[in-house]
C-alpha positions, 0 to 999 in steps of 0.5 A: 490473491483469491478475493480481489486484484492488488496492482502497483503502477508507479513509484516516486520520491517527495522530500519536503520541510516539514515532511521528510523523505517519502517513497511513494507507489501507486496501489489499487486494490479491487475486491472480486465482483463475487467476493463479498465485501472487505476490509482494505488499508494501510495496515495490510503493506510493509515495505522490506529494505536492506538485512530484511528491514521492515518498514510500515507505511505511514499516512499524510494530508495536504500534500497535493503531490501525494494525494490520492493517498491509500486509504487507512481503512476501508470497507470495500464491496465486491467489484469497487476498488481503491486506488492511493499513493502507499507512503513510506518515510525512510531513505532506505534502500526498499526491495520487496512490497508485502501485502497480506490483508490482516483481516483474512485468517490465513490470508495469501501473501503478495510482494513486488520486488521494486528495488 
């Protein structure tokens, strides 16, 4: 990516009354210090599982577990970062990661295969 660096740390699962089955990862993602500013957020990431299923991340409060969570969108000046748990609501079987920032004509793709 050539406007900022998207890592992803850790993984793990949270099943809870009242929330459901989340797989969660641990994003960051930093703008480039000579980049600009950029517009970051949920709406950037699916989640790919079996047959090329795609699965759209969803945002929760109040769960101490969970918590950071990605921000849903974000303006973020070049050389600051964001850093939250990316939450997926599926017992699904997920694959790939997908990042691409919509706010970026033709912006690259990333994925990370976490399955």
């Amino acid at each position: 990516l050539p406007n900022h660096k998207v890592t992803v740390s850790r993984r793990k699962t949270v099943s809870e009354p009242g929330l459901g089955y989340i797989q969660a990862f641990m994003v960051k993602s930093c703008v480039n210090a000579n980049a600009g500013t950029m517009r970051l957020g949920l709406v950037d990431w699916s989640a790919v599982g079996r047959g090329g299923a795609n699965y759209d991340p969803i945002s929760v409060s109040g769960y101490p577990m969970l918590s950071p969570s990605y921000p849903g969108q974000r303006t973020v000046r070049a050389g600051q970062c964001v850093r939250g748990w990316l939450l997926f609501e599926t017992k699904a079987k997920l694959y790939y990661l997908i990042y691409s920032n919509v706010m970026v004509m033709n912006a690259d793709e990333a994925s990370w295969k976490i399955g």
